[in-house]
C-alpha positions in Angstrom: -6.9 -14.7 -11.3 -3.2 -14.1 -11.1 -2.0 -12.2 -8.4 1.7 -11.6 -7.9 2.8 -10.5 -4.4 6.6 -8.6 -5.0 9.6 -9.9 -3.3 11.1 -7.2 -1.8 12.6 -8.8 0.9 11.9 -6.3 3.5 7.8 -7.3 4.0 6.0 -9.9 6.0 4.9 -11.9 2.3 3.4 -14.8 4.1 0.6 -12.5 5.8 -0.5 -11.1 3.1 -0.6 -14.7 0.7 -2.9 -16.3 3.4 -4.9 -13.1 3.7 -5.5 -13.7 -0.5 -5.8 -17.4 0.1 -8.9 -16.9 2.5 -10.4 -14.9 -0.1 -9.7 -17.8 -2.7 -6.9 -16.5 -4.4 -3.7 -18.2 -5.0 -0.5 -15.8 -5.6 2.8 -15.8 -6.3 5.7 -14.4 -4.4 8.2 -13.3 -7.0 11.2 -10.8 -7.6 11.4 -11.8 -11.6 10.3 -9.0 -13.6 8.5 -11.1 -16.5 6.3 -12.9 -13.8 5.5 -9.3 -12.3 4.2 -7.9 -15.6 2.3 -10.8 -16.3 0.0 -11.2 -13.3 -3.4 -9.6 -13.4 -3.1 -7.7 -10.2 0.7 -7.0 -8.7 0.7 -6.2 -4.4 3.7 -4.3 -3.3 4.2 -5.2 0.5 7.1 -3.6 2.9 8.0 -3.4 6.4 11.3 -1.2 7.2 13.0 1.5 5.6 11.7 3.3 2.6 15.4 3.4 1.9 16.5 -0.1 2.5 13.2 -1.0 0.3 14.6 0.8 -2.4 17.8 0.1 -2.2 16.6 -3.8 -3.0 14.0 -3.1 -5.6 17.5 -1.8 -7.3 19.4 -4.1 -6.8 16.8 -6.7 -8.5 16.2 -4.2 -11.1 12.2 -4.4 -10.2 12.2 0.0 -10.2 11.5 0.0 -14.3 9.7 -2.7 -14.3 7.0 -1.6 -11.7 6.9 2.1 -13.2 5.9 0.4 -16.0 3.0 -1.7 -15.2 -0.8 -1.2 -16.4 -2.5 -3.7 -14.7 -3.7 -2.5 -11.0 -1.4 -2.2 -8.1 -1.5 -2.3 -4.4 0.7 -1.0 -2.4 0.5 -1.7 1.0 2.2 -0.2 4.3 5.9 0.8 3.2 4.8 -0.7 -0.2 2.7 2.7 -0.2 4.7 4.8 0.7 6.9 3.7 -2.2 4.7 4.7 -4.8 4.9 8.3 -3.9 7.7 10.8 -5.3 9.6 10.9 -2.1 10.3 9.7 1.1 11.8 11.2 4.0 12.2 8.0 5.8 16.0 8.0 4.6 15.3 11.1 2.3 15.1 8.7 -0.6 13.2 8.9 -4.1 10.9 6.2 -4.3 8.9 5.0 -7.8 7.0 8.2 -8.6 3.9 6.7 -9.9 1.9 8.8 -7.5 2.6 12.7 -7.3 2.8 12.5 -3.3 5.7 12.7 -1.0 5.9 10.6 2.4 6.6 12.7 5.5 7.5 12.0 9.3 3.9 11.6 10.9 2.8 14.5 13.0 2.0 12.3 16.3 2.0 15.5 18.7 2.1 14.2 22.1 1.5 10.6 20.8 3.7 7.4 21.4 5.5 7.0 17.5 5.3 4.6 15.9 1.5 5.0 15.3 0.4 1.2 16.1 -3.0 -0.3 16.5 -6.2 0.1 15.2 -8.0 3.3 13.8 -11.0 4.4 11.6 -10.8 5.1 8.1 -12.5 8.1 6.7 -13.4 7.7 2.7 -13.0 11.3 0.8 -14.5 10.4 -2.6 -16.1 7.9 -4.3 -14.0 5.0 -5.8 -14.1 1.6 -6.3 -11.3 1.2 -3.2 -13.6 2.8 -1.0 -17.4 1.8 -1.8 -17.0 -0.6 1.4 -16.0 2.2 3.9 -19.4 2.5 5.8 -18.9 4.0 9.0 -17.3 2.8 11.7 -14.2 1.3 9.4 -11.3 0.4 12.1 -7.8 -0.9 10.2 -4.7 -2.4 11.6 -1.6 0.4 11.4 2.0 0.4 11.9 4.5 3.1 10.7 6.2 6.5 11.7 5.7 8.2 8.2 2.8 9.1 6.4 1.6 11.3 2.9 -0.1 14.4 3.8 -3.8 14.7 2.5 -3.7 15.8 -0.8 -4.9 15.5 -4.3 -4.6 11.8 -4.5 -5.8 10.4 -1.0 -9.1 8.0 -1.2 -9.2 7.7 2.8 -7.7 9.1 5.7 -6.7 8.6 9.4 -5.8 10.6 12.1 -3.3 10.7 14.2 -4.3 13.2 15.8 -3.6 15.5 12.1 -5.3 13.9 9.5 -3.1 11.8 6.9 -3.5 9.7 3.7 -4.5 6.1 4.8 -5.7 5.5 0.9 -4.2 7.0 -1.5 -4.6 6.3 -5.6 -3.5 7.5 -9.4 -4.6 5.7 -13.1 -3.6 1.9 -12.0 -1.5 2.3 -8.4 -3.2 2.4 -5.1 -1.9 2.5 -1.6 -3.3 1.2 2.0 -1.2 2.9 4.8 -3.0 0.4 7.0 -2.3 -3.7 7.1 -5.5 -4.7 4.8 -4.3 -8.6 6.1 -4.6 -7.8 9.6 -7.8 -5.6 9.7 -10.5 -8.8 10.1 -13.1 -8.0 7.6 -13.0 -4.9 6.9 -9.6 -5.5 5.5 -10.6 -8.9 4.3 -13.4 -6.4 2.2 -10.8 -3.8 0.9 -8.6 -6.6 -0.7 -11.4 -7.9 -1.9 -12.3 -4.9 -3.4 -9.1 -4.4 -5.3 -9.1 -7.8 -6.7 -12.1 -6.9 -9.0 -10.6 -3.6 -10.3 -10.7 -3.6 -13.7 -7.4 -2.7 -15.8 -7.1 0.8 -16.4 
């Protein structure tokens, strides 16, 4: 299988390659658009700001490109949170290829960022979330979050409910770390690998 992990230069890349490499997958880290559309499966990664995130999938002219592919995507962390219409981490547009807009997570009395481990809830069926039997625990790390809405798989809470799956026609999102969740994120990766094109 080819699996291309996008250089965005704002992720930890080398987490998520030995995560796929335990799982006997090979990838490769890449910013060239022609390698991108060719893989079987593209994983969008990201740590930062939605807006410096953006601002380099400009700059390497990777927006189009992405927008454009049919093959499954993953989007994980900020790499989520980029799929959406919106972010207002930086009050930037992001790729649009969900219809969901990332907000400033609702922590209430709670230390921000939200960091460490929490359950996952499933709200429908899907392939992405046939291996969420209860108790589900995931690694998180971030400050902004999409509301529950129309397109969320699974959610958190923290302590409001928000979108820790989210998915539309070939793009997916994990708010959580899948490559630092043991094997429950080991399972979810797993998972996505044998979507079939949509």
């Amino acid at each position: 299988m080819d699996v291309v992990i996008v250089n965005t230069d704002c992720a930890n890349l080398a987490s998520v390659k030995y995560a796929l490499e335990r799982l006997g997958i090979t990838p490769t880290i890449s910013d060239d658009s022609a390698r991108i559309k060719q893989a079987d499966k593209v994983i969008l990664p990201g740590v930062g700001s939605a807006r410096a995130a953006m601002r380099n999938l400009q700059q390497k002219q990777l927006v189009e490109p992405l927008q454009q592919l049919t093959q499954p995507v993953l989007g994980i962390c900020l790499g989520m949170q980029l799929l959406g219409l919106r972010s207002a981490e930086g009050d930037v547009d992001c790729l649009g290829v969900i219809p969901c807009i990332t907000e400033r997570l609702a922590c209430a009395n709670l230390p921000s960022p939200h960091m460490g481990w929490n359950q996952l809830l499933a709200t429908r069926e899907h392939p992405l979330t046939k291996s969420l039997t209860a108790p589900s625990y995931c690694y998180f790390v971030h400050s902004y979050a999409v509301p529950v809405g129309d397109y969320t798989l699974a959610t958190s809470s923290y302590p409001q409910p928000f979108s820790a799956m989210i998915g539309a026609n070939n793009f997916y999102g994990m708010q959580f770390h899948p490559e630092r969740s043991s094997a429950v994120g080991e399972r979810l990766l797993a998972d996505f690998l044998a979507m079939e094109a949509a």
